[in-house]
C-alpha positions in Angstrom: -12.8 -3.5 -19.5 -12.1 -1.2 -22.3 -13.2 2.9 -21.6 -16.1 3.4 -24.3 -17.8 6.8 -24.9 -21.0 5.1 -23.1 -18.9 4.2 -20.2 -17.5 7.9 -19.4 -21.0 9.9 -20.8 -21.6 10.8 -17.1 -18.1 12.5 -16.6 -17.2 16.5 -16.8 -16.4 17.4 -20.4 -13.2 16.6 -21.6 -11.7 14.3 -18.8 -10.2 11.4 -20.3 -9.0 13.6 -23.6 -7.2 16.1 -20.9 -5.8 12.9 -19.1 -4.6 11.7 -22.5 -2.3 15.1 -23.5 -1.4 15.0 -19.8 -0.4 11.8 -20.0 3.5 12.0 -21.0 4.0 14.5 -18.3 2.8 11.6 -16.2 4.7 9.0 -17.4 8.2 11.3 -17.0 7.3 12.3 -13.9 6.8 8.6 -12.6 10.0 7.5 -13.6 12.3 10.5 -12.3 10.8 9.0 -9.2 11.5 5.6 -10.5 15.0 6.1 -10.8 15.5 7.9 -7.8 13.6 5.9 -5.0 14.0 7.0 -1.6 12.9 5.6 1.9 11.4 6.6 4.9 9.9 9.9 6.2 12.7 12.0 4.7 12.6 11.7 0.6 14.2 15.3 0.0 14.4 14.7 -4.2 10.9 13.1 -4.3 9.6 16.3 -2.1 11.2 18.6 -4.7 9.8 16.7 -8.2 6.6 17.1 -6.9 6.7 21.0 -6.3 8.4 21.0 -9.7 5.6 18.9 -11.0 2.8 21.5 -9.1 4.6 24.7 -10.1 2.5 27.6 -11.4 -0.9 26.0 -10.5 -3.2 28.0 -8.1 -2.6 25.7 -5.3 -1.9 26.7 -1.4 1.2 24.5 -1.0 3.4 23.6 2.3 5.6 21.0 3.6 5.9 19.3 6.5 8.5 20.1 9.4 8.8 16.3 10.8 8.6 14.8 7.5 9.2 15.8 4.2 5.4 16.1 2.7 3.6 17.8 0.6 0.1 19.5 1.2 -1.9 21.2 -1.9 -5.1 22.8 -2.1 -7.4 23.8 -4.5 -9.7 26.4 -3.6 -12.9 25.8 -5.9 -14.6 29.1 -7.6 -17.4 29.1 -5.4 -18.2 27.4 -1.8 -18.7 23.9 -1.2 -17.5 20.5 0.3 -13.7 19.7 0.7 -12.3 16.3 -0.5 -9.0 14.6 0.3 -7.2 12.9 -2.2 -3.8 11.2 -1.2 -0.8 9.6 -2.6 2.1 8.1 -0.7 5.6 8.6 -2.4 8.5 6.6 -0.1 10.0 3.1 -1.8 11.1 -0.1 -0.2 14.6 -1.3 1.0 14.8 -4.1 -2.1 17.3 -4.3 -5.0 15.9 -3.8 -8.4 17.0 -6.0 -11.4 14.8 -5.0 -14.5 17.3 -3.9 -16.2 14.9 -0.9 -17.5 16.2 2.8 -19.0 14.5 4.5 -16.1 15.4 1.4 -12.8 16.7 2.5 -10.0 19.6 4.4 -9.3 20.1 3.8 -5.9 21.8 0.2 -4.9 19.2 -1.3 -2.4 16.4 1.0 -2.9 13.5 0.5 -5.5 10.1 1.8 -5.9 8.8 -1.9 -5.6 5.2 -1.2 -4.2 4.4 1.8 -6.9 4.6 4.3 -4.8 6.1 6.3 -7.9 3.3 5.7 -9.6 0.8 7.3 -6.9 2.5 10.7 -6.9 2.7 10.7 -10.5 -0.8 10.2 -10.9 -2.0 12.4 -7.9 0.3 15.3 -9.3 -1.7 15.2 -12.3 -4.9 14.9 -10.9 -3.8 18.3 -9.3 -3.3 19.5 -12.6 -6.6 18.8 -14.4 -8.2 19.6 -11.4 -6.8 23.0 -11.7 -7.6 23.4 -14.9 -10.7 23.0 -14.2 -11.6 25.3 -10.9 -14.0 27.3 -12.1 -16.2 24.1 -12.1 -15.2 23.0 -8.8 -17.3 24.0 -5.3 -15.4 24.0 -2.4 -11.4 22.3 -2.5 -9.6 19.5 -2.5 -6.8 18.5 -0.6 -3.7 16.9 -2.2 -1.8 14.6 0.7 2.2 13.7 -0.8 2.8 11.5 1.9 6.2 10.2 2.7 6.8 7.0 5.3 3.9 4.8 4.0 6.1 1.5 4.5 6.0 1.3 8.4 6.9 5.0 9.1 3.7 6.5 10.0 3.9 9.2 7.6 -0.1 9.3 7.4 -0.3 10.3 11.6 2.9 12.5 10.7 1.2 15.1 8.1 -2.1 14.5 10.5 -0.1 15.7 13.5 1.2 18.9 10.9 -2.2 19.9 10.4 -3.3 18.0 6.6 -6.6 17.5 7.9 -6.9 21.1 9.0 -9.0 22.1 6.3 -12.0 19.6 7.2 -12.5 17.2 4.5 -15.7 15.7 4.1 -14.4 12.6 2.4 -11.0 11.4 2.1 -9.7 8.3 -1.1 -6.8 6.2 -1.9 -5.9 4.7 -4.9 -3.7 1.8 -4.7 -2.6 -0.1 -7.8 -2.0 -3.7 -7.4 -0.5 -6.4 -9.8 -3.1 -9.3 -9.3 -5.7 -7.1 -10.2 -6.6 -7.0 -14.0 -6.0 -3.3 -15.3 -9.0 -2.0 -16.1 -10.5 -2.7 -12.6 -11.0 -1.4 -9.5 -11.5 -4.0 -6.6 -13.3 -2.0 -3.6 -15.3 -3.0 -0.5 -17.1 -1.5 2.8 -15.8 -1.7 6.0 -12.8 -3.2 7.1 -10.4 -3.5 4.0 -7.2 -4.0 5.2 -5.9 -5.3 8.6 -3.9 -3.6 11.7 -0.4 -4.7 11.9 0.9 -5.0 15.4 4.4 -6.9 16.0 5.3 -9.1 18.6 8.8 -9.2 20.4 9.1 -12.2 23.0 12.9 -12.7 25.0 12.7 -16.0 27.2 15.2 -15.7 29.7 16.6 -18.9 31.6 19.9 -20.0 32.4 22.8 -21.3 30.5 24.9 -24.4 30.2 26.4 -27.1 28.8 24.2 -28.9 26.3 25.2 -32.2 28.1 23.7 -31.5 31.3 20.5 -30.0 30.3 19.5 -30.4 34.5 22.3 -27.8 35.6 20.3 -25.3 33.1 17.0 -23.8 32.9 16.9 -24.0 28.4 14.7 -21.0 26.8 14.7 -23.1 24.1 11.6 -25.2 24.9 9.6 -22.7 26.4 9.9 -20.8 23.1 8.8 -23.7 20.7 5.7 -24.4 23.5 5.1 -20.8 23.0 5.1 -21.1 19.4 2.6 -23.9 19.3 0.2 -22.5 21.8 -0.4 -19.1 20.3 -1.4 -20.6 17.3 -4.3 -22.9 19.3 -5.2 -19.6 21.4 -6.1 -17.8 18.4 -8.5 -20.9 17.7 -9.7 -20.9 21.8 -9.9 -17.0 22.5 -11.2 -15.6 18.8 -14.3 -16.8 18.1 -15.2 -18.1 14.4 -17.1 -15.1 13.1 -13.8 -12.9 13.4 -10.6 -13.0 11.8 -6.9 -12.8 13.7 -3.5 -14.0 11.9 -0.8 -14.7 14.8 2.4 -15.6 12.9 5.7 -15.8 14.8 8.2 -15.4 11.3 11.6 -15.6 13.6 13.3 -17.3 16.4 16.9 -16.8 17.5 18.8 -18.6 20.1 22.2 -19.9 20.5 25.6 -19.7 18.7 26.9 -23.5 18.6 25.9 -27.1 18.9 26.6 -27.8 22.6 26.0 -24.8 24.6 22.5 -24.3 25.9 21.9 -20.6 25.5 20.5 -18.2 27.9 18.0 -16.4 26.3 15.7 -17.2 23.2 14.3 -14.5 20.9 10.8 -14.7 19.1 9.5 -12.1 16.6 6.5 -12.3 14.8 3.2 -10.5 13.5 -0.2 -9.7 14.8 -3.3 -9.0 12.0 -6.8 -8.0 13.5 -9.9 -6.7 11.5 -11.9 -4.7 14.9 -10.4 -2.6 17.9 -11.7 -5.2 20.5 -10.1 -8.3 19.0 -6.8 -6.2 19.0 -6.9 -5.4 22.6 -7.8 -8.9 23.3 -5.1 -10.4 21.9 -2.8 -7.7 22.9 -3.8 -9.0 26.6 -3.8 -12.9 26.0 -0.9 -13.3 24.0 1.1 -11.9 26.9 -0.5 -13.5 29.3 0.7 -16.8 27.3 3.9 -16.3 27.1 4.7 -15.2 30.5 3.0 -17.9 31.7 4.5 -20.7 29.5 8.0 -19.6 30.3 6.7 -19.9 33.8 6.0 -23.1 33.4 9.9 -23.8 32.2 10.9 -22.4 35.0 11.8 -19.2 32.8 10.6 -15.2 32.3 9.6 -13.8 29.7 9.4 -10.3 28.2 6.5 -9.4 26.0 6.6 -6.1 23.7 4.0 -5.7 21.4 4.7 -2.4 19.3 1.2 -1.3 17.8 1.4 -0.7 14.1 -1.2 0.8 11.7 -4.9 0.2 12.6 -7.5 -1.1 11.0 -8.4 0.5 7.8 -12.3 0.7 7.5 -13.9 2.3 4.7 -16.9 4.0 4.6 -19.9 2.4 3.5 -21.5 5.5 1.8 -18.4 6.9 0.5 -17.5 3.4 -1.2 -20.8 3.2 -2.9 -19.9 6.9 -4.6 -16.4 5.9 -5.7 -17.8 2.7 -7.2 -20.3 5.2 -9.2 -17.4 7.5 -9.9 -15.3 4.4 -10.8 -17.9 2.5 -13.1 -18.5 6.3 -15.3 -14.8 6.0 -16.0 -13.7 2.4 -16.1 -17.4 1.1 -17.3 -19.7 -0.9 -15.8 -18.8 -4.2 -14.3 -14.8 -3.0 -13.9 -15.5 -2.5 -10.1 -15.3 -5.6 -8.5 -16.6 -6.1 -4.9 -14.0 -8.2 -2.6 -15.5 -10.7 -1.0 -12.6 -10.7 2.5 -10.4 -8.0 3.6 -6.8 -8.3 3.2 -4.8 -8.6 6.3 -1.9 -6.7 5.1 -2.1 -3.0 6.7 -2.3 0.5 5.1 -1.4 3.8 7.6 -4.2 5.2 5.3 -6.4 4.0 8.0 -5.4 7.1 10.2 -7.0 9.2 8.0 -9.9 6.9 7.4 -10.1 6.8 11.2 -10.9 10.8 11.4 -13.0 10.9 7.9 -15.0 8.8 6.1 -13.5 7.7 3.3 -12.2 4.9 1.4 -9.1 3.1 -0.3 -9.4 0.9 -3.1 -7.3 -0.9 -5.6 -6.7 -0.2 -9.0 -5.6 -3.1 -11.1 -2.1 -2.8 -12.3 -1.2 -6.6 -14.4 -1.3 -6.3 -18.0 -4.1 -8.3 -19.9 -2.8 -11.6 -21.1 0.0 -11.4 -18.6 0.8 -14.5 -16.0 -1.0 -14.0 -12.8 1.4 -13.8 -10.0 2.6 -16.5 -8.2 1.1 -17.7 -4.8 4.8 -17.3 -3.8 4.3 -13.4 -4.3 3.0 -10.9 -1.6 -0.8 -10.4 -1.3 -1.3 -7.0 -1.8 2.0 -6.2 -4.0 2.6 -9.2 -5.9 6.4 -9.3 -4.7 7.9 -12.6 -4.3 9.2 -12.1 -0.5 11.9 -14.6 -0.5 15.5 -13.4 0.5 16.3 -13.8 -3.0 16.8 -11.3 -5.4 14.6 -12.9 -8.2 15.7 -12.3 -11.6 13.6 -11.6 -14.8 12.1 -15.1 -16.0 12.0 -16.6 -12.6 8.9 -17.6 -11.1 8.7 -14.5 -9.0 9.1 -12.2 -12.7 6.7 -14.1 -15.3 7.7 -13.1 -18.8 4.5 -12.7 -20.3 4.1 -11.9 -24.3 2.2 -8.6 -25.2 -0.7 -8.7 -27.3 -0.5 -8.1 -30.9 -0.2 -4.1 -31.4 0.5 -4.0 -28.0 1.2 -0.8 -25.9 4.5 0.0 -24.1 4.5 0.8 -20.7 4.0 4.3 -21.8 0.9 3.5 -24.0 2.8 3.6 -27.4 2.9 0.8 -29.7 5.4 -1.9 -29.3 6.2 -3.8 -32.6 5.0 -7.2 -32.7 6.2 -9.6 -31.1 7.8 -7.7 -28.5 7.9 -9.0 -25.1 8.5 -7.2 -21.7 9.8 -8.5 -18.3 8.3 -9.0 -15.3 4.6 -7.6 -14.6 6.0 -6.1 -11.7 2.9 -4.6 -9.3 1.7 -1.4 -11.8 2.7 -3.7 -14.5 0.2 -2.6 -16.9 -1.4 0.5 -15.2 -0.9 2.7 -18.3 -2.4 1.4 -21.7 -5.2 3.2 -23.2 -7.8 2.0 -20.5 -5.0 2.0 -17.9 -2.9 5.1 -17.2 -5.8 7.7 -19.1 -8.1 6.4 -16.9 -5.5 6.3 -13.6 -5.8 10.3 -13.4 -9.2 10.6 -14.6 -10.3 8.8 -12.0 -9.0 10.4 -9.1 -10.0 13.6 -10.6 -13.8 12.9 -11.3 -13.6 11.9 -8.0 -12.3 15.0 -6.8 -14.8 16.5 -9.0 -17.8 14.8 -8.0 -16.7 15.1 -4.7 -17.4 18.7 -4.4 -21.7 17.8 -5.6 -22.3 15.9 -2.8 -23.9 12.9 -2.8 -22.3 9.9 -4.5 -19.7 11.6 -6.1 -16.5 11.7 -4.0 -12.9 12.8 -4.4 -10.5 9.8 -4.8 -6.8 9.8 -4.2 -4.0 7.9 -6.5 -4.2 7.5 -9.6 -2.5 5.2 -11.8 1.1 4.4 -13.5 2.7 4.3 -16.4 3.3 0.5 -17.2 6.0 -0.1 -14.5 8.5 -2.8 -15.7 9.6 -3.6 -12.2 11.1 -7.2 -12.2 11.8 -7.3 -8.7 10.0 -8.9 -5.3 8.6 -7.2 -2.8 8.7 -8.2 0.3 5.7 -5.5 1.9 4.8 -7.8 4.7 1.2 -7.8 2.6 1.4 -4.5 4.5 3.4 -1.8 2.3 1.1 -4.2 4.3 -1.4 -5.6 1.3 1.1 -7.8 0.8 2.9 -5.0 2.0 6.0 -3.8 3.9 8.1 -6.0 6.1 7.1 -4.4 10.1 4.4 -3.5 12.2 2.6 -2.3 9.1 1.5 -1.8 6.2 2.9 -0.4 3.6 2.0 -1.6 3.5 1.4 -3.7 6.2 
């Protein structure tokens, strides 16, 4: 959905012309990021660009003690309502193999999931934003989160105080490859899943695979396990609620003719409500203990809680889909008919303060949907495999005539690019222009009241990431591999 002067009439003066200058600053600063991905809570360079990229602006700025954040705010020029707008900044454990100017530089690390793209748009957001205080009432808060993929960065910076300053209403932007740029894909209520993981150890007793009756073998008790979780789900959740149970790894043995001791079963636990969690926390234990019983075996049940559910608000929804529709035009915001049961730890936030996260779309027009082999949330093919440009985890896909590059200048005809990748075509003229003015009329409107709310990431330059991803539809939309997220 191309951005006409109809479709942005309602927005402050100036927005998408400002986001348009700003625009290579934007693009630069996403791929420093790119090229230097880093993981977890501790992202020391990223921390560092982004007070670089904040520098000079009239923002109260700290970092975190546990984690290496980022907290801005923007005191408006007169009283008012305070938004949160946030962006997470840590990449994924995958190899990159675009092949790009600006990849990676660090062997194993990528920034797969588009985190890069997130801070980039949120630092500029800050900018305009600032630029524009004397038209703001009240503040905004600007969350650089670190540890989105299955750290807990959110609860981290919560723990340090980010919410201190009491926001009213709290957005994320995430940008997503099998959404069309141009879009925004949004919904109330539960919008992404919590993410718990399973750990099972089946303990018996060991022997010579010849005479099974001198052992007690884990082995069976694990596959019964296997198969009965999957018909409790169907006997203890009833039909109106969703659950996915999926047990992704079993270990036992070392050799053909020794029956082992113990058997090992990991897997994944996706809910959509706080009492079908607990449920299943209970009867899934219950299960297994009891089946390994039955095999004359123990067993030992973990299950390590992950991100919860991430619910949006109802009301604040219906304002970003206002905000959205005055920037992207009407009939760009698309309502999602299910939630995804990847996780996000955006839901800690969203858990204090209404809210709401929503995706921005990210695959360039005319580009090769990704495969059902890809991630949900991320597009990523999560094979082991590094997939390589041309494979059916990258599609090649041609660019239009007069096309854009990924940083929205023209690209000779007949020029091709590689690999969508998941902000694959974020930045365009409709894309990346519209990726910080977004977040920014958000955090504009936010301070009227009403239906006008502040709104966290904005969008990418076109990122040319040929890579998978393998966010367990967590980092968890199809997100990070773990209890959550990313992710989930």
């Amino acid at each position: 959905m191309p951005i006409t002067p109809a479709s942005v009439a309602g927005l402050p003066g100036g927005l998408l012309e400002a986001a348009r200058v700003l625009q290579p600053r934007t693009v630069a600063l996403r791929r420093e990021l790119h090229r230097a991905p880093e993981l977890g809570l501790h992202l020391p360079r990223t921390r560092d660009a982004v007070l670089r990229a904040l520098d000079g602006l009239p923002l109260r700025i700290r970092t975190g003690g546990s984690c290496t954040s980022v907290t801005a705010v923007l005191d408006g020029d007169r009283p008012g309502p305070t938004v949160l707008l946030r962006g997470d900044m840590d990449a994924l454990p995958l190899p990159e193999d675009t092949g790009l100017d600006f990849a990676s530089g660090t062997d194993g690390v990528m920034h797969a999931c588009g985190h890069d793209t997130h801070t980039a748009m949120l630092a500029s957001a800050a900018r305009l934003l600032a630029d524009r205080r004397d038209r703001i009432a009240g503040r905004v808060v600007f969350m650089f989160q670190p540890g989105e993929e299955g750290f807990h960065g959110a609860q981290h910076m919560i723990d340090e105080g980010v919410l201190d300053e009491d926001p009213e209403l709290a957005y994320a932007l995430h940008i997503s490859s099998t959404v069309p740029t141009g879009q925004l894909h949004h919904r109330p209520g539960p919008i992404m899943a919590a993410a718990d993981v399973l750990r099972v150890r089946v303990t018996g007793r060991g022997g010579h695979a010849s005479a099974p009756q001198d052992a007690c073998d884990p082995v069976p008790a694990a596959a019964a396990m296997v198969g009965g979780l999957q018909t409790l789900l169907t006997r203890r959740v009833g039909p109106q609620e969703s659950a996915v149970l999926t047990v992704s790894r079993i270990e036992a043995g070392t050799t053909d003719n020794v029956i082992p001791e113990t058997a090992l079963l990991t897997g994944t636990l996706r809910t959509l409500s706080e009492p079908v969690r607990a449920l299943l926390h209970q009867v899934v234990t219950e299960h297994c203990r009891h089946t390994a019983l039955a095999y004359g075996c123990t067993a030992e049940v973990e299950i390590v809680p992950g991100y919860p559910v991430t619910r949006n608000d109802d009301r604040a929804t219906a304002g970003l889909v206002r905000v959205a529709e005055k920037v992207l035009g009407r009939g760009a915001c698309v309502a999602m008919p299910d939630p995804l049961m990847g996780a996000e730890d955006f839901s800690y936030a969203l858990d204090r303060v209404p809210g709401s996260l929503a995706f921005l779309g990210a695959r360039p027009r005319r580009s090769t949907p990704p495969s059902p082999r890809r991630t949900i949330r991320t597009g990523w093919c999560s094979t082991r495999r590094r997939s390589r440009p041309g494979s059916p985890c990258t599609p090649v896909s041609p660019w239009p005539r007069r096309a854009e590059t990924r940083d929205g200048a023209a690209l000779p005809e007949g020029a091709r690019r590689r690999g969508c990748g998941r902000s694959g075509g974020l930045v365009g003229r409709a894309g990346g222009d519209a990726a910080v003015a977004l977040p920014v009329a958000l955090g504009v409107g936010g301070q009227r009241g009403g239906d006008r709310q502040a709104h966290p990431r904005a969008r990418d330059d076109r990122q040319e990431n040929g890579a998978r991803h393998s966010h367990d539809g967590s980092s968890s939309h199809g997100h990070a591999p773990g209890p959550v997220t990313g992710s989930g």
